[in-house]
C-alpha positions as CSV (number, residue, x, y, z in Angstrom):
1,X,101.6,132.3,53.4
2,X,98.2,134.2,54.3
3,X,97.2,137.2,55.5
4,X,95.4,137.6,58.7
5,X,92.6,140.3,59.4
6,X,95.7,142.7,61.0
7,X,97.7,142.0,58.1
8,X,100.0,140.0,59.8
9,X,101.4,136.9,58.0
10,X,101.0,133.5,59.4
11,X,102.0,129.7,57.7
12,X,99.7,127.4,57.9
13,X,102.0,124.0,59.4
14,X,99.8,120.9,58.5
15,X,101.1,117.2,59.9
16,X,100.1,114.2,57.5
17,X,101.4,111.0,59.0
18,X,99.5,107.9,58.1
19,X,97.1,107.4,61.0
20,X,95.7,111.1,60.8
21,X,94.4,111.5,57.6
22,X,90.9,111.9,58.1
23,X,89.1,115.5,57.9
24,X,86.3,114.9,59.7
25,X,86.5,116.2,63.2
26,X,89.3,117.9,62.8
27,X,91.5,118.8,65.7
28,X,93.0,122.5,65.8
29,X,95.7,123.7,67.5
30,X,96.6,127.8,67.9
31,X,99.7,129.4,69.6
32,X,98.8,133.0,69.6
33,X,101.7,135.4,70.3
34,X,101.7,137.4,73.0
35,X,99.4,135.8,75.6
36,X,101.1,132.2,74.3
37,X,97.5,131.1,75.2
38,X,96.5,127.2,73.5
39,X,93.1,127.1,72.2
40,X,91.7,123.4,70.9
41,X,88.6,121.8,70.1
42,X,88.0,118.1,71.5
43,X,86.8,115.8,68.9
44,X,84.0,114.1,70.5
45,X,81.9,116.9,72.5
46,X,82.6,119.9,70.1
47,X,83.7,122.3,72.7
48,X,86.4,124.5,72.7
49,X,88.3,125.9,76.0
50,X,91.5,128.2,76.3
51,X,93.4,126.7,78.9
52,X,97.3,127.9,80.4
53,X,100.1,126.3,78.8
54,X,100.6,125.0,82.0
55,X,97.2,123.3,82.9
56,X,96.2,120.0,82.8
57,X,94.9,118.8,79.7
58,X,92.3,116.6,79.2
59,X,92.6,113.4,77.3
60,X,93.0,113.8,73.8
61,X,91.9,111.6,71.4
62,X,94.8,111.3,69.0
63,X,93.8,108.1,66.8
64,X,92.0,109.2,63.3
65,X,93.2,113.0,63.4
66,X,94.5,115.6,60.9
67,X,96.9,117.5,63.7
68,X,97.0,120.9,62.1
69,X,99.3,123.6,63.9
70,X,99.2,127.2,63.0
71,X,101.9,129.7,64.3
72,X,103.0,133.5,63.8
73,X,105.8,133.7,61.6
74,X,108.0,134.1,64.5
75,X,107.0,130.5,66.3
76,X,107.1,127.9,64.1
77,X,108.6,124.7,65.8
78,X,111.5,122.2,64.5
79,X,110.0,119.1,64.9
80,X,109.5,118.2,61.3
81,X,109.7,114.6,59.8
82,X,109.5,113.6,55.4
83,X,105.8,112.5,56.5
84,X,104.9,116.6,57.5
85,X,104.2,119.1,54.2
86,X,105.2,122.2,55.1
87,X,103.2,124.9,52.8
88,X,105.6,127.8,51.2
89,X,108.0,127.2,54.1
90,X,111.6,126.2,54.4
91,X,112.1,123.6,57.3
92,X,115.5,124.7,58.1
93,X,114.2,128.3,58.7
94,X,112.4,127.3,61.5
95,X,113.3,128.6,64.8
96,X,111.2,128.0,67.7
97,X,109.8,124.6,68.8
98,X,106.3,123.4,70.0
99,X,106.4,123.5,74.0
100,X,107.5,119.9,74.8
101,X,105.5,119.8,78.1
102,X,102.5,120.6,75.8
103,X,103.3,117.0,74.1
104,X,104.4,115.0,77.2
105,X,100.8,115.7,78.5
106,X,99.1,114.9,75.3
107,X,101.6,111.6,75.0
108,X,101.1,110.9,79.0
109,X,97.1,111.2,78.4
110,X,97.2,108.0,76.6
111,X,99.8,105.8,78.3
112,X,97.2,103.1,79.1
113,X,96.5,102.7,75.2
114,X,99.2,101.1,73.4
115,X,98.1,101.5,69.9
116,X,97.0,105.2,70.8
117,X,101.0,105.7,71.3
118,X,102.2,104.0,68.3
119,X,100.0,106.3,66.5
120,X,101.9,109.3,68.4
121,X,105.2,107.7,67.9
122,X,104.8,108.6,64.5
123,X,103.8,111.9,64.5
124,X,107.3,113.4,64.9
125,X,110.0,113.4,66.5
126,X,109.1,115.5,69.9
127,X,106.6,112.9,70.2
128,X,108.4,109.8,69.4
129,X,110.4,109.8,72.9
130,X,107.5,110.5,75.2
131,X,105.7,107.2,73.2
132,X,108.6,105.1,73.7
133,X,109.2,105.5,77.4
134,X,105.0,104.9,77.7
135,X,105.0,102.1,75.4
136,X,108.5,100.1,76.9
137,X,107.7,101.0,80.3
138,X,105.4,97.9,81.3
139,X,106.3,94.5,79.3
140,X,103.9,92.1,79.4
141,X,105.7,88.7,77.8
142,X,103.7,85.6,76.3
143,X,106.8,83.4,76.8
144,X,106.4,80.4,75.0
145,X,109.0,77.7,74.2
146,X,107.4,76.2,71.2
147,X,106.6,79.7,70.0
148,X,109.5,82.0,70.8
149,X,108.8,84.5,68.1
150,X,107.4,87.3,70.7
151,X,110.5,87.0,73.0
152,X,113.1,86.7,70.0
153,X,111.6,89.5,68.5
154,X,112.1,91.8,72.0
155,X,115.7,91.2,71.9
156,X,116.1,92.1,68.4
157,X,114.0,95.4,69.1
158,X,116.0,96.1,72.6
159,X,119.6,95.2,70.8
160,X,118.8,97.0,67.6
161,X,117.3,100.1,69.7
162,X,119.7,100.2,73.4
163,X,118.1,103.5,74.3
164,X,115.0,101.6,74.8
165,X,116.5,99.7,77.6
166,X,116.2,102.0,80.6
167,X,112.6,102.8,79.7
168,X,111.4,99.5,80.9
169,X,110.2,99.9,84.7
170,X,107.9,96.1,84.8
171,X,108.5,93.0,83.7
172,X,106.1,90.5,83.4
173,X,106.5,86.9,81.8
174,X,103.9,84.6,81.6
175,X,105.9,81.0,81.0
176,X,104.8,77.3,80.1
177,X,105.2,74.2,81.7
178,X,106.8,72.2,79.3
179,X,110.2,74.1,80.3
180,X,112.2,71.3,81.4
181,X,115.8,70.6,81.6
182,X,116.7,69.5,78.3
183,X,119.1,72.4,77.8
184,X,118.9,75.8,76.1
185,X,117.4,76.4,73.3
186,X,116.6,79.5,71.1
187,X,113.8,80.7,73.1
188,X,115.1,80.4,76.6
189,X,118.6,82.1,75.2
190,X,116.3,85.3,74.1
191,X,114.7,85.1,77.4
192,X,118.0,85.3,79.2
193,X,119.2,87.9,76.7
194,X,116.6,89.9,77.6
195,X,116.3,89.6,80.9
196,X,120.0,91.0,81.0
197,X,119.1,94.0,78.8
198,X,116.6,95.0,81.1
199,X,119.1,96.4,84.1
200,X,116.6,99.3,85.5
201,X,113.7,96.9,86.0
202,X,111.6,98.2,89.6
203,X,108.7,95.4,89.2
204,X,109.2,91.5,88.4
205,X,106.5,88.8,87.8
206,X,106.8,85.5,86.4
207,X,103.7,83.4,85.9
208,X,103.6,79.7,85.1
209,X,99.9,79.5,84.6
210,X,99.9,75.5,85.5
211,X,99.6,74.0,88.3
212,X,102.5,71.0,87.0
213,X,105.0,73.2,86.3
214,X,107.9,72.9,88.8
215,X,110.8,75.7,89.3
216,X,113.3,72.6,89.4
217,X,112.8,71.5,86.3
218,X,113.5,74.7,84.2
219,X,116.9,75.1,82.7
220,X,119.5,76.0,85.1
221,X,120.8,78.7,82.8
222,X,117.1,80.4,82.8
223,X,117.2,79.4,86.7
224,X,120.6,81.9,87.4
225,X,119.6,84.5,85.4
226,X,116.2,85.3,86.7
227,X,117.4,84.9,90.1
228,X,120.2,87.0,89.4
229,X,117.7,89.8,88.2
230,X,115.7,89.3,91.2
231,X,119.3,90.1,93.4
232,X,119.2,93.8,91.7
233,X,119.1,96.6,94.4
234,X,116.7,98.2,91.9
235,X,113.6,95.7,92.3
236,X,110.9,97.0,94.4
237,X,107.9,94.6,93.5
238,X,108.1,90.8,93.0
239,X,106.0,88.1,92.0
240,X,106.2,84.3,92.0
241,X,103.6,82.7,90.7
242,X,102.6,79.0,89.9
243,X,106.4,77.8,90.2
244,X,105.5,74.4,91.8
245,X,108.6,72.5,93.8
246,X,111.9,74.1,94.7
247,X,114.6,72.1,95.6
248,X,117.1,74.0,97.3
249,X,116.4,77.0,100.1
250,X,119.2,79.0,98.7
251,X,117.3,79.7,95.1
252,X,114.4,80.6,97.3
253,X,116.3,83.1,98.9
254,X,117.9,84.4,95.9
255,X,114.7,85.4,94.4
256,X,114.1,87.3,97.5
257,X,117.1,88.9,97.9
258,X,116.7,92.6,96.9
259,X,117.5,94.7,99.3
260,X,115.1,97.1,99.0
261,X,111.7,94.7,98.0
262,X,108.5,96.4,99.2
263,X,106.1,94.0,97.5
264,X,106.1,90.5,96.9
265,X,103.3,87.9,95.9
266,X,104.2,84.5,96.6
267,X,101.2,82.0,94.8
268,X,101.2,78.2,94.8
269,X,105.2,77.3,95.6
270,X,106.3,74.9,97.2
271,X,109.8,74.7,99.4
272,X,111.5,71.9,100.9
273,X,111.2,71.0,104.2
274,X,113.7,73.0,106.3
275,X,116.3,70.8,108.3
276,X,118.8,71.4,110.8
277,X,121.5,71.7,108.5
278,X,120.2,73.9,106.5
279,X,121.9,77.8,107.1
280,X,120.0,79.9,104.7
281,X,120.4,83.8,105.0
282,X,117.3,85.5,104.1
283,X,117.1,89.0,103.0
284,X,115.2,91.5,105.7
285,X,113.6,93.5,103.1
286,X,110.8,96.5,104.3
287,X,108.0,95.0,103.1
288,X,104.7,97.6,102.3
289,X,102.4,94.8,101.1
290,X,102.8,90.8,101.1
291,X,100.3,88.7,99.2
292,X,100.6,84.7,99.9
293,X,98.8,81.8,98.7
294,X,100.7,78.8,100.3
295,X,99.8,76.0,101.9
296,X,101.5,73.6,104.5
297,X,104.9,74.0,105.8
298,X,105.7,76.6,102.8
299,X,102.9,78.8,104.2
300,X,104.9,78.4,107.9
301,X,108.6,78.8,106.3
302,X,107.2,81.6,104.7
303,X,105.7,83.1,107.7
304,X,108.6,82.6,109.7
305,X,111.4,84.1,107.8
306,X,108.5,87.5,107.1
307,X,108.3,87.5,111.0
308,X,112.1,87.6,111.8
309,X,111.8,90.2,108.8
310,X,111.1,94.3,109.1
311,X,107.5,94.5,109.4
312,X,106.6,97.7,111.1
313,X,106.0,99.2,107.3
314,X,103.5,96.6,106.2
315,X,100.4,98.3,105.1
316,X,98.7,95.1,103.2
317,X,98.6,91.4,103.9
318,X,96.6,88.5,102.7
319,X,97.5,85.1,103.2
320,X,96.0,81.3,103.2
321,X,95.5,80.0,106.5
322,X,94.4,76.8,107.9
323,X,94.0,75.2,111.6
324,X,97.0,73.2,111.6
325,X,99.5,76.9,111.2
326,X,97.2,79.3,113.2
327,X,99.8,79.5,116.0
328,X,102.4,80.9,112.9
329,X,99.7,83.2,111.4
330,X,98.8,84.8,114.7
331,X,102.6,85.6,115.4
332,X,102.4,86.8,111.4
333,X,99.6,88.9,112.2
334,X,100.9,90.2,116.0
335,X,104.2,90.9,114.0
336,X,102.6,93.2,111.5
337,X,100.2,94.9,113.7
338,X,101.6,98.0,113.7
339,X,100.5,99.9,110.7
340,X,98.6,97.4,108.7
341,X,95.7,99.1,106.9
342,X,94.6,96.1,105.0
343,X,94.2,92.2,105.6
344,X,92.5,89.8,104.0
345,X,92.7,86.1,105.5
346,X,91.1,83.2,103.1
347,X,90.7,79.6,104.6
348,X,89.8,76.4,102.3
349,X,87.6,75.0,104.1
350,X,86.5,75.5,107.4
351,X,86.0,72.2,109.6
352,X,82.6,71.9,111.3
353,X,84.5,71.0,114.9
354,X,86.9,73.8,114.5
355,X,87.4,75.9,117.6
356,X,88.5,79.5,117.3
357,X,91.4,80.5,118.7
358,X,93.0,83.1,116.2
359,X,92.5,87.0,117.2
360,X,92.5,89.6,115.0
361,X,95.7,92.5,115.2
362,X,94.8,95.4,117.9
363,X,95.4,97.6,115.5
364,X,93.9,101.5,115.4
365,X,95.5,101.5,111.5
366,X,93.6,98.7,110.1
367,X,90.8,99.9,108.3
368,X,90.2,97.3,105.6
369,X,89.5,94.0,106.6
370,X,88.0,90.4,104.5
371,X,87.5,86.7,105.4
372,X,87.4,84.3,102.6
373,X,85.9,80.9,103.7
374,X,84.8,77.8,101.4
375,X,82.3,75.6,103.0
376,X,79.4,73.4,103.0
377,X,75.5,74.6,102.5
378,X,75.0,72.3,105.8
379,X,78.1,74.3,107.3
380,X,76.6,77.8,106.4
381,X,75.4,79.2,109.5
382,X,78.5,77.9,111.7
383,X,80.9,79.6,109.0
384,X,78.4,83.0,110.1
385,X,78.5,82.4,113.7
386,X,82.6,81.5,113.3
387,X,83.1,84.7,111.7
388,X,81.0,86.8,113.8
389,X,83.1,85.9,116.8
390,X,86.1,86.6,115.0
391,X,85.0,90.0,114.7
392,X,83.6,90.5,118.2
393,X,85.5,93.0,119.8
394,X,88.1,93.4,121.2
395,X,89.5,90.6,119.3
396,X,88.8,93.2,116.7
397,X,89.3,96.4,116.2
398,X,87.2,99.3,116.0
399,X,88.3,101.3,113.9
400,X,87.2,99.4,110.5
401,X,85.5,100.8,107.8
402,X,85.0,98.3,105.3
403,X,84.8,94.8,105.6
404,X,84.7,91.9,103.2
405,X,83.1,88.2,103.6
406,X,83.4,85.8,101.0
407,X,82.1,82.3,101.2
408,X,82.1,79.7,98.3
409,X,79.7,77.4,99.0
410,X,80.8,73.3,98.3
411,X,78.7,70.1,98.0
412,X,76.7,69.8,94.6
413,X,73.7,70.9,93.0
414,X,71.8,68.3,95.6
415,X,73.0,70.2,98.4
416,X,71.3,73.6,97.2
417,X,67.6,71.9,96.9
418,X,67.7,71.1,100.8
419,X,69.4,74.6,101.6
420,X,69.1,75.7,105.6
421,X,67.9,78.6,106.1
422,X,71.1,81.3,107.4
423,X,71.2,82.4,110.3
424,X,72.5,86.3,110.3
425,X,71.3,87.4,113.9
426,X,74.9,86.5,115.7
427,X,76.9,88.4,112.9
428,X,73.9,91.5,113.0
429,X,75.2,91.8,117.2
430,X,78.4,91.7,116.0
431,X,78.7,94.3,113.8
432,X,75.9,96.8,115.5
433,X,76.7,100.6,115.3
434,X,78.2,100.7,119.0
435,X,81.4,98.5,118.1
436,X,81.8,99.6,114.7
437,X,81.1,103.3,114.4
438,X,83.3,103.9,111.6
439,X,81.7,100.9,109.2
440,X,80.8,102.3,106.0
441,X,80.5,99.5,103.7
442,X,79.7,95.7,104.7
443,X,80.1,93.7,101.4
444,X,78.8,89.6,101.7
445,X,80.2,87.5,98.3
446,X,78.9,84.2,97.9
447,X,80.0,81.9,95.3
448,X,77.8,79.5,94.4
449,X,80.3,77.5,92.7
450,X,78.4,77.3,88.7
451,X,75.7,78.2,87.2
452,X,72.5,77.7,88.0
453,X,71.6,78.3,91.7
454,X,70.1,82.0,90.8
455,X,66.9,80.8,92.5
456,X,68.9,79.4,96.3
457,X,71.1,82.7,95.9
458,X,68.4,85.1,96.0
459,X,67.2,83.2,99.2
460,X,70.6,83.5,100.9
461,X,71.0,86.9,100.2
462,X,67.1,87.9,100.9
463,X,67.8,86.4,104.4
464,X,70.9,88.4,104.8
465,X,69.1,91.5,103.6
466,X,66.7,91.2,106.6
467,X,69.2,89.5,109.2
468,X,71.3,92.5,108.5
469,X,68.4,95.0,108.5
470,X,70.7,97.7,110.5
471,X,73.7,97.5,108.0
472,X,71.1,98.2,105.1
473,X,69.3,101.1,107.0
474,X,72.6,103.0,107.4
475,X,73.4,102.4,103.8
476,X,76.7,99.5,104.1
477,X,75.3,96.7,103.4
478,X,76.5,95.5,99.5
479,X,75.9,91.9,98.1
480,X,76.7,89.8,95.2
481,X,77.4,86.5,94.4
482,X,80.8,86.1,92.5
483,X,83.7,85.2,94.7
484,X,86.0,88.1,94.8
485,X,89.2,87.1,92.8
486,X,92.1,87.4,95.3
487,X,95.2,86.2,93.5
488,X,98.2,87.3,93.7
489,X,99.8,90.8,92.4
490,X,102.4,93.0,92.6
């Protein structure tokens, strides 16, 4: 006990746990009576402000602290634990409790920063539940045959602990391609374990990482029980990515079965052909954003079963396209015209003879829009003049604001050394400030393909500079000269 200048007595409440043991920069934390006011110092700048209990904090920096709390008499909390030394005070004669919404925002501050909760999860116990529901919320799992500790060790935490079970919101496993059919093992029995445990799962992705990996090889126990997770009513975002061959339709459409599936990323699968005996239901799910890198008749199945689909809520869409599926792409993108905000359409390559005859959604929502194109040096200034007819109007729409070309340029260091010089006027008409009055930013991404071409980018881009003289006087014009990643997520 001390006294204060009014002779009031306070107890001074000091928290020890093991990561806040350092004096230096101390943090302090007041609850004065009757305005119920919080006054505290941040660690790095120094300054102090009094803020409302109800404000929004800033973010605290809660790893290397002493957390000291000093009360009236009449306000000390009950969220003691053996690592806190109380001074001169009984912990069972405490009556009041530290404002929980005060610790939700401090816990809530930090949910990005794993570690940074662990720390708080051993404060006490008022912060131990905020820190759990942060740290189990998004699982990211290294899954591993030959090295199953990380997933054996989940299911031990998630059996030993079942409160932790509704906390987890997303799901992602990253797999390995040498999961084959030999029959289950330890590892993929802790996988299925936990993919049971976790019923209240809104996000899904699994992740093969390797292009040989094929879904019809993995073991057919795994197989039901990830497409059985992917049936839950629950699951709102889905990804499948780098899952090779399928051999039946009907797993396919398993995986997409949740009724209520906004988002789904779909990267390098492959399905077999469909036939005329084959009488697979799909799911109609209202898709908000679809993300797919396919190829061939995947890429049309695909497109076909999204267009008999509800697509009037779709707000973001990028797909591969290629010549021989424009006809499906252009009944994809006439489908999903309605409020599409977003779109980003990336072609392989782009042949020299190819004649355009894809048109952009008339859309007065789209507001986003990027072409992806690899090509040739020798092919550089038809890939320009291709893509400033696609974006002549009316085949597009006015009402863009930003727009994104990326082109990865092909061939081999010989190539670069007898580089053309671009051509930017046809794409400079194109995008003038009559048809695009709402254009803000122009960003042009070139990929060299490696290292090394410093010297022919700078030319490419200096010619772009002044070819697009107009775009850089009305401040939109960017540039750089890493090909933007686009793959998939959910």
């Amino acid at each position: 006990m001390e006294d204060n200048e009014g002779g009031e007595k306070k107890t001074r409440l000091t928290c020890l746990p093991a990561p806040f043991v350092r004096r230096k920069g101390r943090e302090e934390v007041a609850l004065e009576r009757p305005a119920q006011r919080i006054k505290y110092t941040r660690l790095k700048s120094g300054t102090s402000r009094d803020l409302d209990g109800r404000a929004q904090l800033d973010r605290w920096t809660l790893q290397n602290l002493r957390l000291e709390l000093v009360y009236s008499r009449g306000l000390l909390p009950q969220i003691l634990l053996p690592t806190c030394r109380v001074r001169n005070m009984n912990p069972a004669s405490l009556v009041s409790r530290f404002p929980q919404e005060l610790i939700d925002m401090v816990v809530s501050s930090n949910k990005t920063e794993t570690a940074t909760l662990r720390s708080c999860a051993l404060v006490c116990r008022a912060f131990l539940r905020s820190s759990q529901t942060h740290i189990f919320s998004h699982i990211d799992l290294n899954w591993i045959p030959s090295e199953s500790n990380s997933c054996q060790r989940l299911q031990q935490i998630l059996q030993e602990s079942p409160h932790l079970r509704p906390y987890a919101q997303s799901l992602k496993v990253v797999g390995d391609a040498s999961v084959t059919a030999d029959g289950p093992g330890p590892s993929v029995s802790s996988l299925i374990a936990v993919l049971s445990m976790l019923y209240g799962l809104t996000s899904f992705t699994l992740d093969a990482r390797d292009r040989d990996f094929q879904w019809m090889d993995m073991v057919k126990e795994l197989r039901m029980a990830i497409c059985g997770l992917c049936q839950r009513s629950s699951l709102v975002k889905l990804g499948l990515l780098h899952l090779g061959k399928f051999a039946h339709l009907d797993e396919f459409a398993s995986l997409v079965a949740s009724p209520q599936l906004s988002e789904i990323a779909l990267e390098y699968i492959e399905l077999p052909p469909v036939t005329g005996a084959d009488t697979v239901a799909y799911s109609k799910p209202p898709l908000t954003k679809g993300v797919f890198h396919l190829e061939g008749s995947t890429l049309r199945d695909v497109i076909r079963w999204l267009v008999e689909s509800d697509l009037s809520h779709l707000r973001t869409l990028l797909t591969f396209w290629a010549p021989e599926i424009t006809c499906d792409v252009q009944q994809l993108l006439n489908s999903s015209s309605g409020n599409l905000k977003e779109m980003r359409l990336i072609m392989n390559h782009l042949p020299l003879s190819y004649t355009l005859n894809l048109a952009l959604p008339h859309s007065t929502t789209l507001c986003d829009m990027g072409l992806g194109v690899a090509t040739t040096i020798q092919d550089l200034n038809t890939v320009i003049a291709w893509m400033a007819e696609l974006l002549q109007p009316p085949q597009c729409p006015s009402s863009l604001t930003e727009i994104v070309l990326n082109i990865g340029l092909i061939g081999g260091m010989d190539a670069f050394f007898s580089l053309p010089r671009a051509e930017w006027t046809p794409l400079a008409r194109t995008l003038s400030a009559e048809q695009f009055p709402l254009l803000r930013t122009f960003k042009l991404i070139i990929d060299p393909g490696g290292p090394g071409f410093d010297d022919q980018m700078k030319v490419i881009i200096d010619d772009a500079k002044m070819g697009l003289g107009e775009l850089a006087v009305r401040g939109a014009f960017k540039y750089g000269t890493k090909f933007i990643d686009t793959r998939a997520s959910v």
